[in-house]
Every structure is written in C-alpha cells, then in structure tokens.
C-alpha positions in Angstrom: 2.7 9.0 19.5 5.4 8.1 21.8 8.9 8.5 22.6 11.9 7.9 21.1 12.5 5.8 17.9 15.6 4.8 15.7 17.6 5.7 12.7 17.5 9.8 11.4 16.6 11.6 8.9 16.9 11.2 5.2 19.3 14.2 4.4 21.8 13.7 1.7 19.3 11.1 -0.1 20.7 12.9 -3.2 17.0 14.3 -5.0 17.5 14.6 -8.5 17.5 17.7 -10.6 15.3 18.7 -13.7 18.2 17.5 -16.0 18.7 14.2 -14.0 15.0 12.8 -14.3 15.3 9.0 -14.8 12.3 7.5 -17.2 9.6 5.4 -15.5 10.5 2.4 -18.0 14.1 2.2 -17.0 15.3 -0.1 -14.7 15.3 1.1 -11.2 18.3 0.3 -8.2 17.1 0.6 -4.7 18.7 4.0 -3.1 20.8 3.9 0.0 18.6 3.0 2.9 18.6 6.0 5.2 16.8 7.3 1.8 14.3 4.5 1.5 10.4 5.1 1.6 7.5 2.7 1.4 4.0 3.4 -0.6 1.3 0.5 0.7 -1.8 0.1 -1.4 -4.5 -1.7 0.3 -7.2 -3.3 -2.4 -10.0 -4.0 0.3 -12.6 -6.3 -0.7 -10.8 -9.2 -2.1 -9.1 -8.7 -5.6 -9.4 -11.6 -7.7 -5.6 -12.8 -8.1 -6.6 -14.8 -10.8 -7.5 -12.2 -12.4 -4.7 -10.0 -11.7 -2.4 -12.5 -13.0 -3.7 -15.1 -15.5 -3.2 -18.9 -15.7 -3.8 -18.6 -19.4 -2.7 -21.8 -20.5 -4.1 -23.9 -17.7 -7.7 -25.6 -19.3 -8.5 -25.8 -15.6 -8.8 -22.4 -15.8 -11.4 -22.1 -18.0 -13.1 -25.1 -16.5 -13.4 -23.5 -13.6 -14.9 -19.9 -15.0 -17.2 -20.7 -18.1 -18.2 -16.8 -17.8 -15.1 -15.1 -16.1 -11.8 -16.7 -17.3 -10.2 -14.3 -19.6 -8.6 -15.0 -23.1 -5.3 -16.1 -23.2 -5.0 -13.7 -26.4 -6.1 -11.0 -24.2 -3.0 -11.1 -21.3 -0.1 -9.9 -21.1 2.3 -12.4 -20.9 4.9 -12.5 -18.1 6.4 -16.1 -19.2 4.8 -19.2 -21.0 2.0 -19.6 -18.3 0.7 -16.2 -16.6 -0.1 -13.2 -18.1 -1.1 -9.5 -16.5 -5.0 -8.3 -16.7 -5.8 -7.2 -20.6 -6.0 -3.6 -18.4 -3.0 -3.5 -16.8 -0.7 -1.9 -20.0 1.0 0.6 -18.7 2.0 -1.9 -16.3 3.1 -4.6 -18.0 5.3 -2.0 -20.2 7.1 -0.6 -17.2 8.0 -3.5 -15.5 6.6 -5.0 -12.4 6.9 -7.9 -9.8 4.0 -9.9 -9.2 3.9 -12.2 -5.9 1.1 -15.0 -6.4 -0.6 -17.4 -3.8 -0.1 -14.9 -1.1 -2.1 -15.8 2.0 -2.4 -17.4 5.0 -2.1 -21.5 6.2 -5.3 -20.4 8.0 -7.9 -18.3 6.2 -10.6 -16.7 7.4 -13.7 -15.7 4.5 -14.7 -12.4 6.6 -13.2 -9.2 4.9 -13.1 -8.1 8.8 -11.1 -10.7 10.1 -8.8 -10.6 6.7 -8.0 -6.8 7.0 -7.5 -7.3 10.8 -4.6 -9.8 10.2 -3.1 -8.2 7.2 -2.6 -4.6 9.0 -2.0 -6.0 11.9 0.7 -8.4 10.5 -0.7 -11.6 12.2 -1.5 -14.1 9.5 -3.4 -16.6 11.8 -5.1 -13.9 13.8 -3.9 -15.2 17.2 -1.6 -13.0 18.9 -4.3 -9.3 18.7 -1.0 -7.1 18.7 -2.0 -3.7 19.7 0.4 -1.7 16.5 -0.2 -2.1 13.3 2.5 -3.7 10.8 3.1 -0.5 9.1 3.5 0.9 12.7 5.9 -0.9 13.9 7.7 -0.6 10.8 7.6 3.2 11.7 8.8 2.4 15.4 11.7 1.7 13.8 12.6 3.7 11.3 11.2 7.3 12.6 11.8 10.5 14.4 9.5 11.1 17.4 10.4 14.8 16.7 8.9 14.1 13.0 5.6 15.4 12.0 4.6 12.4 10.9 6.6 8.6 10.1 3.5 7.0 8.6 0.5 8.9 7.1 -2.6 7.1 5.8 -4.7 8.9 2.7 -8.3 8.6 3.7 -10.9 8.6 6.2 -10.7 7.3 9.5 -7.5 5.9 11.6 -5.7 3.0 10.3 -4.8 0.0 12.5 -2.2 -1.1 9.9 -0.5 2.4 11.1 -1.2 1.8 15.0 2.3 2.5 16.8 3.7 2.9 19.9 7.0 5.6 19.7 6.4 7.8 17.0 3.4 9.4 15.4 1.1 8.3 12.8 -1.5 10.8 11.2 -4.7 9.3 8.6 -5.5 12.8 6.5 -7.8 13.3 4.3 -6.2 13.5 0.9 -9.1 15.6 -0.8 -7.8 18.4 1.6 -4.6 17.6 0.3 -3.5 16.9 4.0 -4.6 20.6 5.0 -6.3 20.9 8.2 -8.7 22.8 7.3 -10.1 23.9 4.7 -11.9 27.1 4.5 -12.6 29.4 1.4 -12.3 32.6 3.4 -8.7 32.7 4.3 -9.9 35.0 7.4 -11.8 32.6 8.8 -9.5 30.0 8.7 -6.7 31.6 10.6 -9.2 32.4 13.5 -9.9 28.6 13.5 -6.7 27.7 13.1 -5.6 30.6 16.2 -8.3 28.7 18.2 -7.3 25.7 17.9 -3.8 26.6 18.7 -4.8 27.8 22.0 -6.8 24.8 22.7 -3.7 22.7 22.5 -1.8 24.8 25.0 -1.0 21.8 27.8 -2.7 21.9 30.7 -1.8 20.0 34.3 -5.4 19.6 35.3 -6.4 18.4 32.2 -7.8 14.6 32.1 -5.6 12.2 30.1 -8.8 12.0 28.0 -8.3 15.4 26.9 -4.7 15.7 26.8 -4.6 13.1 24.7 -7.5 15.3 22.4 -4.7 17.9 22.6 -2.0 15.9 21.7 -4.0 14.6 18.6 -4.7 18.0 17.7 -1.3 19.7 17.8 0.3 17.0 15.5 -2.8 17.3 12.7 -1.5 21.1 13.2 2.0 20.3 12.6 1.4 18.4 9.9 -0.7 20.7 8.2 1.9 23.2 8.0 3.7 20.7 6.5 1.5 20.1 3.8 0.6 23.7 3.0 4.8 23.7 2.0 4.7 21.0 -0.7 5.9 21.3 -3.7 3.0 21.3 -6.7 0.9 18.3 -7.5 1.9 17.1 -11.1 -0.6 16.3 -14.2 -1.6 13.5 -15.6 -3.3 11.2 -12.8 -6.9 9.9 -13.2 -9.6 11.8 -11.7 -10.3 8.8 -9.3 -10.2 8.7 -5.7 -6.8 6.3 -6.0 -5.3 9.4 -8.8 -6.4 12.1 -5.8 -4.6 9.6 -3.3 -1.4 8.6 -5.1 -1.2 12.2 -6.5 -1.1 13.8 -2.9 1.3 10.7 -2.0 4.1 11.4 -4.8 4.0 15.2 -3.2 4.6 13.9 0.5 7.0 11.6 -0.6 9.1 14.1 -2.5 9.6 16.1 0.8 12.5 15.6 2.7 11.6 18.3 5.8 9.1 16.6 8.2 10.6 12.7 8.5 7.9 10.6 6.6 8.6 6.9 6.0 5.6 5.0 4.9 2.2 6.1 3.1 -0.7 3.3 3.2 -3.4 4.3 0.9 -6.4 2.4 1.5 -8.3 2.2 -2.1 -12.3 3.5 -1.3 -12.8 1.1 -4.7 -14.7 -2.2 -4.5 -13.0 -5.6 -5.4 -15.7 -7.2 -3.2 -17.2 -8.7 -7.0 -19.7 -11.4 -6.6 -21.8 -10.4 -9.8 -20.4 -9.0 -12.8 -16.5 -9.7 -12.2 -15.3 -9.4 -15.7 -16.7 -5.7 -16.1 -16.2 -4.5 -12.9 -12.6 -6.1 -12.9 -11.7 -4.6 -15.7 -12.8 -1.6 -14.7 -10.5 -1.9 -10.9 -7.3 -2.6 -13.1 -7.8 0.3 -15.6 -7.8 2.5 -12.6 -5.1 0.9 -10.7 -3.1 1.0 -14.3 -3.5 4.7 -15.0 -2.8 5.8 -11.2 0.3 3.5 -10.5 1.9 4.9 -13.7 1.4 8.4 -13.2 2.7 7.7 -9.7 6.1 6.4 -11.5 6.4 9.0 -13.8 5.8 11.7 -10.9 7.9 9.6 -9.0 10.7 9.7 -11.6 10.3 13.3 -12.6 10.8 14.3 -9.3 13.9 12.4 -9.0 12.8 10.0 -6.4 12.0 6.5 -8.3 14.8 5.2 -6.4 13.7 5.4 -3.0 10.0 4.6 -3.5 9.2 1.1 -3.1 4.9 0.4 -3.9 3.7 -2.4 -2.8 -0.4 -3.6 -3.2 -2.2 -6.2 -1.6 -5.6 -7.6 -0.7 -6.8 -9.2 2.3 -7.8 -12.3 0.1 -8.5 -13.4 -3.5 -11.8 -14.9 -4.3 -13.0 -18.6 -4.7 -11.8 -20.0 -8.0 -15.2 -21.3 -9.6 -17.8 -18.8 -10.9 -20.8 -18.8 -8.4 -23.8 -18.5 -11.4 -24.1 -15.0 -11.5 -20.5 -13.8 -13.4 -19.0 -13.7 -10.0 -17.1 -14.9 -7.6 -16.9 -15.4 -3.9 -14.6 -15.0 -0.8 -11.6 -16.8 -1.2 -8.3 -17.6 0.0 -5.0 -16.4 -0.9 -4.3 -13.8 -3.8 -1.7 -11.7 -5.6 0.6 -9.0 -4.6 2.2 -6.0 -6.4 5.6 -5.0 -5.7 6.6 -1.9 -8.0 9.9 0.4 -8.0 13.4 -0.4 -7.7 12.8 -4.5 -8.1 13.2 -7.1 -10.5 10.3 -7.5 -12.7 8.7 -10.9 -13.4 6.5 -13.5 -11.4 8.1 -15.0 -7.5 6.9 -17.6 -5.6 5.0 -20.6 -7.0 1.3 -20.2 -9.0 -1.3 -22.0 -6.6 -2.6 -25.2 -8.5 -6.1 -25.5 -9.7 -5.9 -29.4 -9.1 -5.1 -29.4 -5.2 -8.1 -26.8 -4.2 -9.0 -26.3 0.0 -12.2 -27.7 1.1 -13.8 -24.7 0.0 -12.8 -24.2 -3.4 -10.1 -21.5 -2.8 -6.6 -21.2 -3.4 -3.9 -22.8 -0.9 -1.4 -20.2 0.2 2.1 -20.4 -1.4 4.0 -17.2 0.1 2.8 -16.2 3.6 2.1 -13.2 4.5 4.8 -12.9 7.1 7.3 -13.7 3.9 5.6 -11.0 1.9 5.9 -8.5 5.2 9.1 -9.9 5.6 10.2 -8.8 2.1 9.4 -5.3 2.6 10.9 -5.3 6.8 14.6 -6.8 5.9 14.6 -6.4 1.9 13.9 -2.9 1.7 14.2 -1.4 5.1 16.9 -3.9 6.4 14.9 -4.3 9.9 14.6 -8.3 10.7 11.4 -9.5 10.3 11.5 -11.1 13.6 11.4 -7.6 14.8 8.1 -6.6 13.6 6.9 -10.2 12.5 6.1 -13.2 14.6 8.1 -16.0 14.4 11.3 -16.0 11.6 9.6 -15.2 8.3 12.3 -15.3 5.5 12.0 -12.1 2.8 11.2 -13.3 -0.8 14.7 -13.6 -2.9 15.3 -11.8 -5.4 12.5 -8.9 -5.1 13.9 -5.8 -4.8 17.0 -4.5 -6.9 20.3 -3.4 -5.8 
C-alpha cells in the first residue's frame, strides 16, 4: 500500500454483450491497453519442460529417458520437431504460445532460491529487490484509490505481488475472496461491524498496529468487492487450479475496483522425482481442463481480448531419468503464454548435446526477456522500468 501510482481506470474497455461472445478457438487481437489485464500462473516445484513440450524426433531424447520420454505418436505436434503433452488437448486445439529454454545464465537447484528470483524478477539472485515483479508491474499501472491492482488466489502473501504505491491483497479463493465467511448471516455482520470499528485510525496507535489496521480495512474493501461479482460460470474442474481460475475469470470480468494482475500460485506438485510419467500426466490434464474453461469463461464474458495468461515454473528438471521414473532439479524450462498471441513455439529448443555440468538444460530466453515480454509487449511499460538491466521482449508474442 502506498501512494500514488500511474495510468486510470479501465472504463470504456468496450465488455462484450451476450450476442457478441467471441469463441475460445478463434484468433484473439490484444484490446487497447488502458483495457489490458494479466493472469500469472505459477507451477511451483519444477515442471518438466520437456515434458510440456516434446523433442519428439530428437533420439537423444529417448536416450536420455529409457522410462519417461514420451511417444512421438502420442504429442501434439506444433511443427516437425516439438509436440504438446498427449494431455494438453484442449490446448493444442485452441491455440497457444509456448516459450522453451526459459531460465537463468546462473541457476540455482533450490525450489527457494528459484521462486525467490522468479517473483522477485532477479534472474541471478543478486540485487534482493524489496517488490515483487508482479508488484512493480502494479506500481505502474494502478490506482492507489483501487481496492486492489494485484490479487494473489491462495494462502499466504506473495512476494511476487510485494509493492511499494498501491495495494496488493492474497485471498483465499475457496471464500471466493469474501472476508469472511460465516453460515449465520447474523453473526457475520457483527464480525464484520467489529472489525470495522477496529480499523477506525487512531493517532496513538503504534505503526505496528496501524499498519494491522490498514491491512484490515483493504481485505474489507475488497470483500465488498467480491460479494458484487457477477456469477461464477460452469464447466471448470473441481481442482484447486478450476476453484482458482474460476474465481479469477469473475474478478477479471469486473471493471469497478481497478484490478490489473491475478497470480495464481498452483497448490499442485511438479516437484516429480519418482513416477514422472503418471503424475505428469496427471499435472497437464488439470492444467488442460482449467486453462480452457478459463478461455471459454473468458470469451463468454466478452473479455478474451484483454486477458493475457501466462505460466511458468521456477525451473525444469534434469534431462536424464534418475532410476526411479523420475527426474531431478534442473535448469531452465518452458513457459505458457495464452490469449490474444500468436500460437506456435519462440525462442530456440535447448540442445540435448551441449548439457551444463549438471545434466540440465542451458537457458535460451532469460527470464528478464520473458518478464520483459509481458512489461513492454502487453502492458507497454519498458522493461528497464521494472527489470534490471535492458531485457528485450520476445518478438512476435502477443497479437495486435
């Protein structure tokens, strides 16, 4: 929370109508950019990229993975070499751009030290900025008189939303973003009447519980926010990433309280050193199924245009199997960029022939070039702005 930030609101963003709903499988042009949103889905626990997106004609491929590699009659093919996960469908039939090699010149094997650098946007994990990519991002595009700029769906704060101007909320998106939830309506307005008299300010109050106060009054705000929202559509999974993207598609369709960016940190675990090709499998159906009843919400409610989803993971994992149908840490991995952009594959495929010292992937898009992507491709905000150094966007990416 802070003071003030840049840019206004997104009024005249031109919301669609029942009769003007624009199918999920037609091609999508980025809306203007005062109307522009971002959706950031965080695959913690290092999501195999060569799994995601399949070398299927490289025999160093299945060299490498005698029990993982998966048949090149199984993918779904992108262009003569890669292919999509056998589970990734819907996917594959709607359209989507896949970044490979995504990582860092320095990696780190720690799932700590990973998730640190991706939400902080800091690929060598040097500089310890105190905001959060996302953050700064909403630094720059909010309204410090907005409920909310950035809302993470889960437990817990986020650092990747860590800002220093406007505020930031994490909710918990099984409550729908309420705050609370009681099932005697009585009871919760008395707790809700409390609670509004405990955020009254107060000049002798510490900064350690004006601060409290503060934190209060805007999960307050924003709950009244989220009691307004329009209905929650069908068809999602009945996963923790359906319950997520589901409550995501409904704050994202609002156009009252200022929001900007949604990070959804997947509760799932890609961390898969035994029995990859099952568990996998089972990651991608889910992802599948949620991301494309996200689209088709998304379109239905007229909004496909101004969405742009993006999904990462803090690193892929070592290329050969380990002995037990798994694989370990690794190195860079594969990206997700769905919505108004140009399906197909960007950036080069690592090679299997010129491995690190560690077995792992070298890094053939930075980070700071994905980030930048997002920062000055969609969101037209230089990436030196919110990036160290002078990180060029991917070409190409986005559409219109």
């Amino acid at each position: 929370m802070g003071a003030l930030a840049a840019v206004g609101g997104i009024t005249g963003c031109g919301f669609f109508g029942p009769d003007d709903v624009v199918h999920p499988n037609a091609p999508v042009r980025a809306a203007a950019l005062e109307c522009r949103r971002l959706l950031v889905i965080e695959m913690a626990g290092g999501s195999d990229g060569l799994s995601m997106l399949v070398p299927y004609t490289d025999s160093r491929y299945r060299d490498l993975r005698p029990t993982t590699a998966i048949d090149a009659n199984r993918v779904h093919r992108l262009d003569d070499k890669l292919g999509l996960h056998p589970e990734l469908r819907q996917l594959a039939a709607m359209g989507v751009s896949v970044i490979p090699g995504v990582g860092t010149a320095k990696p780190d094997l720690s799932h700590f030290e990973m998730l640190h650098r991706w939400q902080t946007g800091d690929p060598e994990g040097t500089l310890r900025p105190d905001t959060g990519f996302l953050g700064r991002l909403c630094d720059h595009l909010g309204d410090a008189g907005a409920p909310a700029v950035g809302v993470a769906l889960g437990a817990g704060s986020s650092p990747a939303l860590a800002c220093a101007q406007v505020t930031t909320l994490s909710v918990d998106h099984e409550l729908g973003g309420l705050f609370p939830v009681f099932a005697d309506e009585n009871v919760r307005d008395a707790w809700l009447t409390a609670q509004r008299a405990m955020t009254h300010p107060d000049r002798v109050a510490s900064p350690t519980v004006a601060r409290a106060r503060a934190g209060t009054t805007a999960a307050l705000r924003f709950s009244d926010v989220a009691a307004k929202l329009t209905p929650a559509a069908e068809g999602y999974p009945d996963s923790d990433l359906g319950v997520q993207l589901r409550l995501a598609a409904r704050l994202l369709a609002d156009d009252q309280h200022g929001l900007k960016v949604v990070h959804v940190p997947m509760s799932a675990d890609f961390d898969t050193h035994a029995g990859h090709p099952d568990r996998y499998a089972a990651l991608m159906r889910d992802l599948d199924a949620s991301l494309a009843a996200l689209r088709v919400d998304l379109a239905a409610r007229g909004i496909a245009e101004q969405v742009l989803i993006v999904a990462y993971s803090e690193f892929g994992r070592r290329v050969p199997d380990n002995g037990a149908a798994g694989l370990d840490h690794g190195a860079a991995g594969t990206a997700l960029v769905l919505g108004p952009t140009n399906p197909g594959v960007f950036g080069e495929q690592p090679s299997l022939r010129a491995l690190d010292g560690n077995d792992n992937l070298r890094a053939t898009v930075d980070m700071s070039e994905f980030y930048a992507t997002i920062a000055e491709s969609w969101f037209a905000i230089p990436a030196s702005e919110v990036l160290p150094g002078h990180p060029r966007p991917i070409p190409g990416v986005v559409a219109g």
